[in-house]
C-alpha positions in Angstrom: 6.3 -32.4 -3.0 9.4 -31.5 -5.1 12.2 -33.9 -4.6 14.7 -31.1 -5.4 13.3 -28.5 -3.4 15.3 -28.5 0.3 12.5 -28.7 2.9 13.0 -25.6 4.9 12.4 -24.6 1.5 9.1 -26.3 1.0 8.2 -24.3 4.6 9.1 -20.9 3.0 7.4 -21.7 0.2 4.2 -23.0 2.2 4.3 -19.6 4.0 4.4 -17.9 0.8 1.1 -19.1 -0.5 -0.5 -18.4 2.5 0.7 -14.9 3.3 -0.7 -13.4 -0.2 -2.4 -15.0 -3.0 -0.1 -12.9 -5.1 2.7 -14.7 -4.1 1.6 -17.9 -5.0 2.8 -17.6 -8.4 6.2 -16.7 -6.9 5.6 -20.0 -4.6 5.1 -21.9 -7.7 8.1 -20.8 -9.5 10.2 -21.9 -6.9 8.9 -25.5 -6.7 10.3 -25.9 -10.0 13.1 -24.2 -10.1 16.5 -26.6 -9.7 18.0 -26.4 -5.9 20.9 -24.0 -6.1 23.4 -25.0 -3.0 24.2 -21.5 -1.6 27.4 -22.9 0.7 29.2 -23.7 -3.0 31.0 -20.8 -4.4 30.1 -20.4 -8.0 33.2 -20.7 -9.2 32.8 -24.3 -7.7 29.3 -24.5 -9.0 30.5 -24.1 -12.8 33.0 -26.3 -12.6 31.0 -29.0 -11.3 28.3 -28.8 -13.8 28.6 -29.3 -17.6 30.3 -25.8 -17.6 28.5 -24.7 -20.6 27.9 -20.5 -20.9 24.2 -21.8 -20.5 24.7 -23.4 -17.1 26.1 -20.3 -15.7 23.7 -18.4 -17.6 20.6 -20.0 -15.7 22.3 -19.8 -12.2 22.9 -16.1 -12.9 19.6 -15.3 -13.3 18.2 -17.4 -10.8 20.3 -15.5 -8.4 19.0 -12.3 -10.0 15.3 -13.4 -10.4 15.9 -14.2 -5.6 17.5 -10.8 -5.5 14.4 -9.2 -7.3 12.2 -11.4 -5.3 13.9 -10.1 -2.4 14.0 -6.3 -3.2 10.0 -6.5 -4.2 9.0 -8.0 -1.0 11.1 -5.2 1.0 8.8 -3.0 -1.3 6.2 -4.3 -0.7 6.5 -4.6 3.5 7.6 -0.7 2.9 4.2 0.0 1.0 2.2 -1.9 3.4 3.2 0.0 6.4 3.1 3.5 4.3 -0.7 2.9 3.5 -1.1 1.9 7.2 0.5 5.0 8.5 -1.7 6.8 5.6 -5.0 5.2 7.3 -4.2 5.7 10.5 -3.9 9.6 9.4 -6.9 9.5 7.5 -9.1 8.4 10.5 -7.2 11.1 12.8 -8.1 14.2 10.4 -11.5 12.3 10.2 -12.3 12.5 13.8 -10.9 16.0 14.2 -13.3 16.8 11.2 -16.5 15.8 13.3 -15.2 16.8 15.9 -14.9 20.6 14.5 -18.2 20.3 13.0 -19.9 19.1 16.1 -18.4 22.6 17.7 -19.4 24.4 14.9 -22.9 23.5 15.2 -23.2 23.8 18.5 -21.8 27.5 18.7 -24.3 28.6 16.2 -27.4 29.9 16.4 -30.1 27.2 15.1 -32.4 29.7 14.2 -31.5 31.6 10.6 -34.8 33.3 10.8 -33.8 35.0 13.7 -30.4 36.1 11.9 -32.0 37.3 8.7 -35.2 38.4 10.1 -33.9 41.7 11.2 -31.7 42.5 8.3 -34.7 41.9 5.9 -37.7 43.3 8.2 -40.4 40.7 8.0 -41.1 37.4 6.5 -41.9 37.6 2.4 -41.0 42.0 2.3 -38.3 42.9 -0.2 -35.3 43.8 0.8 -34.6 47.6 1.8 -33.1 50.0 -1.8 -30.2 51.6 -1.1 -29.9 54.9 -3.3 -26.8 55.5 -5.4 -24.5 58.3 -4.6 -24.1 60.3 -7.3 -22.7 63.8 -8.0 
């Protein structure tokens, strides 16, 4: 356990790893990361620290690296239920297809010999000539 890591942190962060191994490095990241109080404003925030340009720096991006977090799990919750709509589809147009082919088969004839046989005459006989027209 990270002393600077809030717990209802620690609980986010626990949920993290187990909703998706891919977040675990994410997880990670943020037990290291320095606890950024979110009720200071941070023009309070820089004054309190060193107030270096580095300082500032670091919380800057920390707040951009949380909004990316943030935007890339929307994505991905987006994503997740677009390939779940896309299965769902798939299954539908998969059922219709047997479904089509079971009607198919069942409206035709299962004998082809009795289709062909009287085109062709009988079994093993060349097929009729056809003379050319010609003037």
């Amino acid at each position: 356990a990270n002393p600077l890591v809030k717990p209802e942190t620690a609980v986010v962060i626990d949920q993290l790893k187990k909703q998706d191994p891919k977040l675990q490095t994410l997880a990670m990241m943020c037990e290291v990361m320095p606890t950024i109080n979110e009720d200071t404003p941070m023009s309070q925030r820089g004054s309190q620290s060193s107030g270096s340009d580095s300082d500032s720096h670091f919380e800057q991006l920390m707040v951009n690296m949380l909004d990316e977090r943030d935007r890339l799990l929307d994505t991905l919750r987006e994503t997740q239920e677009s390939l779940s709509l896309a299965q769902q589809r798939l299954q539908d147009v998969i059922y219709d297809r047997d479904s089509l082919q079971r009607q198919l088969n069942s409206a035709l004839p299962q004998d082809i010999e009795s289709l062909t046989g009287g085109l062709t005459g009988s079994k093993g006989a060349d097929p009729p000539e056809f003379a050319a027209l010609t003037k």
